[in-house]
ROLUMLO-34582 format. One line per 4 residues: number of its first residue (from 1); their letters; for each residue x, z, y of C-alpha. Coordinates in nm, 2 decimals, always signed. Layout:
N
NUM	A	X,Z,Y | ...
***
This chain:
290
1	XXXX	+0.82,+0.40,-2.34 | +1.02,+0.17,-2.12 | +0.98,-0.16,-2.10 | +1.26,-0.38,-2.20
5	XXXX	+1.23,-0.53,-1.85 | +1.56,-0.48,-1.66 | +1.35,-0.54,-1.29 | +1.26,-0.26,-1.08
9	XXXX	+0.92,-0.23,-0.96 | +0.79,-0.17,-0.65 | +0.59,+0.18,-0.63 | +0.35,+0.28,-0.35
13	XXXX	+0.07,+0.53,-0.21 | -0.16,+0.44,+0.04 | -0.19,+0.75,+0.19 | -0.57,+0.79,+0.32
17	XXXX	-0.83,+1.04,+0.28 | -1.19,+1.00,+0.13 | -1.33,+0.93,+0.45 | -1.08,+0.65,+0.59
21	XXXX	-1.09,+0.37,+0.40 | -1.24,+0.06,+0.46 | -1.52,+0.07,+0.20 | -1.72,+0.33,+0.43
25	XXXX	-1.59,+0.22,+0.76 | -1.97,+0.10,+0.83 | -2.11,+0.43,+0.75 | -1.84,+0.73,+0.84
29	XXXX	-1.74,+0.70,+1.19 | -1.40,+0.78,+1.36 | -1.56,+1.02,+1.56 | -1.65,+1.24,+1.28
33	XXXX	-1.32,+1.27,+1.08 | -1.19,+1.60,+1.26 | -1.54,+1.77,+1.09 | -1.52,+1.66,+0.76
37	XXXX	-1.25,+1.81,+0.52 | -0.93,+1.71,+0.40 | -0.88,+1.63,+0.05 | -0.53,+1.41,+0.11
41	XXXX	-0.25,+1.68,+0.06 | -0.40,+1.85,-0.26 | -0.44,+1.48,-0.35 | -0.06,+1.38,-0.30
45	XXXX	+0.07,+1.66,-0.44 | -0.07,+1.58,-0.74 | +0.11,+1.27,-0.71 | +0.38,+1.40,-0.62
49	XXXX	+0.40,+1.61,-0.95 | +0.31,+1.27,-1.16 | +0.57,+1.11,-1.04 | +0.79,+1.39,-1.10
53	XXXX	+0.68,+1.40,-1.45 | +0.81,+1.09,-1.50 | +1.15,+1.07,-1.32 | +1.01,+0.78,-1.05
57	XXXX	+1.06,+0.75,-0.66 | +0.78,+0.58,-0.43 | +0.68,+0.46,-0.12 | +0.46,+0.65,+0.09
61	XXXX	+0.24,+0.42,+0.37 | +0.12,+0.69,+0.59 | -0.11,+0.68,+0.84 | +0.03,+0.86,+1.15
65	XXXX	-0.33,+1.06,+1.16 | -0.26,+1.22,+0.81 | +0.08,+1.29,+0.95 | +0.02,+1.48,+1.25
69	XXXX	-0.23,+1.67,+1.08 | +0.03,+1.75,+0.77 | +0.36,+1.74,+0.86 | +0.44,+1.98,+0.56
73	XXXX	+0.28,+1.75,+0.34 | +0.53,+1.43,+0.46 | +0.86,+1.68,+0.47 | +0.77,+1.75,+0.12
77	XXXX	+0.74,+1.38,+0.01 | +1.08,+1.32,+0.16 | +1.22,+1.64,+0.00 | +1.15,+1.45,-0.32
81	XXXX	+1.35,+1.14,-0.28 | +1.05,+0.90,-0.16 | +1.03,+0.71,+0.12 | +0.81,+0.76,+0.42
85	XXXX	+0.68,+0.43,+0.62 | +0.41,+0.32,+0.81 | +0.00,+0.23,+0.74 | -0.05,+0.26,+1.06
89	XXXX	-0.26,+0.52,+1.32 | -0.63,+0.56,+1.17 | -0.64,+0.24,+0.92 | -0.77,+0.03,+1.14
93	XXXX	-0.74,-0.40,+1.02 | -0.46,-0.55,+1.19 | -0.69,-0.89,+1.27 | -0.93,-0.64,+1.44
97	XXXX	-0.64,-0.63,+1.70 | -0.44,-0.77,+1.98 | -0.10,-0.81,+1.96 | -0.10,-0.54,+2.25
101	XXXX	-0.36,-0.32,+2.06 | -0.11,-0.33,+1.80 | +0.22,-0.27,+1.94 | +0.05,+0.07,+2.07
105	XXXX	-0.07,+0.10,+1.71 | +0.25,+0.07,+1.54 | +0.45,+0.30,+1.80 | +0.19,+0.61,+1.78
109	XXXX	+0.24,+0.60,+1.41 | +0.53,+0.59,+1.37 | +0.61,+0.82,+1.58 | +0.37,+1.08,+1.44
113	XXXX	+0.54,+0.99,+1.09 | +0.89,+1.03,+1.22 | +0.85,+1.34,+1.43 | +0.69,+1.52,+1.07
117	XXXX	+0.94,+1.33,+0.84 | +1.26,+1.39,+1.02 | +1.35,+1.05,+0.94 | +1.35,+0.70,+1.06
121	XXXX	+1.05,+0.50,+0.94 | +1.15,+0.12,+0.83 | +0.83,-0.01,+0.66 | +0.47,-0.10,+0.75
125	XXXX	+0.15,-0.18,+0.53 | -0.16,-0.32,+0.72 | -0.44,-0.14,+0.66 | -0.64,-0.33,+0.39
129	XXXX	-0.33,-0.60,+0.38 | -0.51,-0.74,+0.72 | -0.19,-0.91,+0.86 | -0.34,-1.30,+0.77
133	XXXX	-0.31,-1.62,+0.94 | -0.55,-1.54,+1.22 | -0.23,-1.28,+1.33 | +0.00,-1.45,+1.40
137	XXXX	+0.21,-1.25,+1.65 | +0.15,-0.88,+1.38 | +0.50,-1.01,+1.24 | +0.64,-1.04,+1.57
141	XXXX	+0.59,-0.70,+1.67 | +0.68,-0.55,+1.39 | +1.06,-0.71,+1.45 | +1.05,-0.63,+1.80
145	XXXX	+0.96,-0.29,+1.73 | +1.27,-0.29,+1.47 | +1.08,-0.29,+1.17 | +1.27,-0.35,+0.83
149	XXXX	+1.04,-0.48,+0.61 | +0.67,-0.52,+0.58 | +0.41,-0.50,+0.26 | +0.07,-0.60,+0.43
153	XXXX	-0.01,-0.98,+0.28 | -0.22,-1.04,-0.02 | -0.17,-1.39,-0.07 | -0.53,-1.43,-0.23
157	XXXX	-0.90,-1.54,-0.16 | -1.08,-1.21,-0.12 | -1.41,-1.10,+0.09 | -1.21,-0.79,+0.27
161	XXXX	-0.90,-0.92,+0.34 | -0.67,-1.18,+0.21 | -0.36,-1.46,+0.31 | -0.43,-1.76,+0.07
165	XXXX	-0.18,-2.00,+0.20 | +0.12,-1.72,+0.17 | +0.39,-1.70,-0.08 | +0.31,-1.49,-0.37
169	XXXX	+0.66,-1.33,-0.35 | +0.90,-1.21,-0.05 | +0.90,-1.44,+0.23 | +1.10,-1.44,+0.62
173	XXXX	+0.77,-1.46,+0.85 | +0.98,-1.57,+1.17 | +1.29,-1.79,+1.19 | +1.62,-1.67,+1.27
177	XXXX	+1.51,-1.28,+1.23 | +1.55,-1.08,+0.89 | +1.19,-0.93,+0.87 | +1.12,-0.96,+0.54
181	XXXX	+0.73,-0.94,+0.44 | +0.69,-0.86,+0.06 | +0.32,-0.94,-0.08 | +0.12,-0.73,-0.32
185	XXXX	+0.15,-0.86,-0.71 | -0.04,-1.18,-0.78 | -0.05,-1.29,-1.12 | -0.15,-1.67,-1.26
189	XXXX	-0.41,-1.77,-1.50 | -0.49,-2.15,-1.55 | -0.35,-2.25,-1.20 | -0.53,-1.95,-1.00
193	XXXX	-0.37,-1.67,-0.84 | -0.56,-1.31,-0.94 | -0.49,-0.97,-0.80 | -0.30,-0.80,-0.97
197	XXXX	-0.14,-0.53,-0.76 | -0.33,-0.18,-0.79 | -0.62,-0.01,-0.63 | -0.99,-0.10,-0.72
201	XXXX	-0.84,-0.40,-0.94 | -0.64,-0.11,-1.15 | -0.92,+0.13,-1.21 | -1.23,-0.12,-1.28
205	XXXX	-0.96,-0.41,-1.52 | -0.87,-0.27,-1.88 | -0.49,-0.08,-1.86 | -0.42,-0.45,-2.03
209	XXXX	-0.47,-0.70,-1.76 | -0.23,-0.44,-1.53 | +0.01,-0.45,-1.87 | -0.02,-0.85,-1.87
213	XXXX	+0.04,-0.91,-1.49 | +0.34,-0.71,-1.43 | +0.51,-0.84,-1.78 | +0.46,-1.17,-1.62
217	XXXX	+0.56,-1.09,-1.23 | +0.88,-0.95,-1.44 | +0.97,-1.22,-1.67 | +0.98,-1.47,-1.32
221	XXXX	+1.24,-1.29,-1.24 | +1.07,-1.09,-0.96 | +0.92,-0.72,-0.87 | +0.57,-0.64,-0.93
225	XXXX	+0.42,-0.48,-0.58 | +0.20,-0.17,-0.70 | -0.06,+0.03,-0.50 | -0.31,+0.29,-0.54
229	XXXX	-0.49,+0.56,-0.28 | -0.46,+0.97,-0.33 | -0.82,+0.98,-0.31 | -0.84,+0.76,-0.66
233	XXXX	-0.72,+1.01,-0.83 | -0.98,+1.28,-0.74 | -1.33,+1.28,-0.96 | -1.45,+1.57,-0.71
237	XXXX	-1.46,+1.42,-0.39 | -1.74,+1.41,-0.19 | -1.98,+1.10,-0.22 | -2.13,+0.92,+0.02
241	XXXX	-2.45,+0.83,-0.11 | -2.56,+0.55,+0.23 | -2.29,+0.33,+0.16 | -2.37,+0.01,+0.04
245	XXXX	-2.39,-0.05,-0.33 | -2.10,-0.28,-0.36 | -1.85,-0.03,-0.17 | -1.97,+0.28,-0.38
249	XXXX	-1.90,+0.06,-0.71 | -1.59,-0.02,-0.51 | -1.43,+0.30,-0.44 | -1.62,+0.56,-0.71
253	XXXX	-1.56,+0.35,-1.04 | -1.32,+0.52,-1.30 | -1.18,+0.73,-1.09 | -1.19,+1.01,-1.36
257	XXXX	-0.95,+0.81,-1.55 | -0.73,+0.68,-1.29 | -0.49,+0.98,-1.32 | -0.41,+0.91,-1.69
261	XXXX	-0.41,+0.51,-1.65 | -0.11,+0.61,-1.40 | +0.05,+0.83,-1.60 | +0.11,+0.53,-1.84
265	XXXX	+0.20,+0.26,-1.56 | +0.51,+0.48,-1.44 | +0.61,+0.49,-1.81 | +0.57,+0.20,-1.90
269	XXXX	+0.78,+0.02,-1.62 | +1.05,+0.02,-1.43 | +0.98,+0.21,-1.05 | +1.15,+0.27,-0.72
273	XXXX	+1.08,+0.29,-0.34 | +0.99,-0.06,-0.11 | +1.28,-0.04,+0.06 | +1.54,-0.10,-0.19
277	XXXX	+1.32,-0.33,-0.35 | +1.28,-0.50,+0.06 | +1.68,-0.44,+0.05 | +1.71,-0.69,-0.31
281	XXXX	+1.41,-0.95,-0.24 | +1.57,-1.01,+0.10 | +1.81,-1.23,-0.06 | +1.61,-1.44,-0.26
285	XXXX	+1.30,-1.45,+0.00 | +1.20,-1.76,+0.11 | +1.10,-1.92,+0.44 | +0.78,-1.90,+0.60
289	XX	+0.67,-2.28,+0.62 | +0.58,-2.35,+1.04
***
């Protein structure tokens, strides 16, 4: 059933495979991706059919190597009615860059994601939300380069990744230019800001806390920032046994029931694509304090 809730929701896919995400980095090396198989398009397409299911559009954040190894895969998501944008080439953290690192970074994406998509590509994630104070020139490149909007803060105190200091909702990064940068849900309990926008937090919480969090994010007035991976909704991956304890419990836990938690999110709430929701937060977004 719908909630009563007349916002509109921010929907996205980090679109990864099993092997590419930050949990393992330590243990799976870049070198070795092209020999290992591909679990990402059987696991999108079964996305893409939830979603259909349910009558919502999303976000796509691609990395540009998925795309060039699946173009059918990305002209199918845009077939659908979803939008196609940017996680960048191979998910690597943006504050493991330089700014000229990253300009090459963002322009090899996107243009693996474009030429597969057949359409212009306005919106960036960070891998692992990695653009943070210690970047301070990632939001200048991504206007130069004539980005639209960006999704890559999480304005919380975390041990992977996180932007304390930031606004919890949109915000202009750079004076005088109309990037807008739209962090991932927060929620506040007794004065403290908890994540509260998908992934790991989603599976391992009760469906509640998720139910709690966006009824809140909602009744301020504002657009809950969702986010989950393809390969969290696949119990028959492969796993990688010599990762470290913490990032096994990380990635591996629930995932059997992550598919039906989902299916309940997108029906309980109101969903669309980041860039009309970038398009509508624009307005109200506030300044970046210098």
């Amino acid at each position: 059933m719908q909630s009563a809730s007349p916002v509109i929701n921010g929907l996205s896919v980090d679109v990864e495979d099993w092997f590419q995400v930050g949990a393992f980095e330590t243990v799976i090396e870049r070198d070795s991706w092209e020999g290992l198989k591909t679990r990402v398009e059987r696991n999108c397409d079964a996305i893409l059919t939830l979603f259909d299911d349910a009558g919502v559009k999303g976000t796509f954040f691609t990395l540009g190597w998925v795309a060039e190894r699946h173009p059918a895969l990305i002209r199918r998501i845009v077939a659908q009615g979803h939008e196609i944008a940017s996680h960048g080439w191979d998910h690597q953290r943006v504050f493991r860059m330089n700014r000229a690192s990253f300009a090459q970074d963002l322009a090899i994406s996107r243009r693996a994601i474009e030429d597969a998509a057949g359409v212009a590509v306005t919106g960036y994630r960070a891998p692992s939300f990695s653009i943070d104070a210690r970047t301070p020139w990632a939001h200048e490149e991504l206007a130069a380069q004539g980005y639209v909007y960006s999704s890559s803060v999480a304005p919380i105190a975390h041990d992977h990744y996180g932007w304390r200091e930031a606004p919890r909702f949109a915000f202009h990064p750079l004076a005088r230019r109309d990037l807008v940068e739209i962090p991932v849900t927060t929620a506040m309990f007794a004065g403290r800001r908890l994540a509260a926008g998908g992934g790991g937090f989603f599976r391992v919480l009760p469906y509640a806390f998720s139910r709690w969090a966006i009824r809140q994010v909602n009744a301020e007035g504002r657009p809950a920032v969702f986010y989950f991976h393809p390969w969290e909704v696949d119990p028959e991956q492969p796993r990688v046994e010599d990762a470290p304890l913490r990032s096994r419990f990380r990635h591996y836990t629930n995932i059997d029931v992550m598919a039906a938690k989902l299916r309940r999110l997108v029906r309980d709430f109101a969903w669309g694509r980041m860039d009309a929701i970038a398009a509508r937060e624009t307005r109200s977004a506030v300044a970046l304090a210098a």
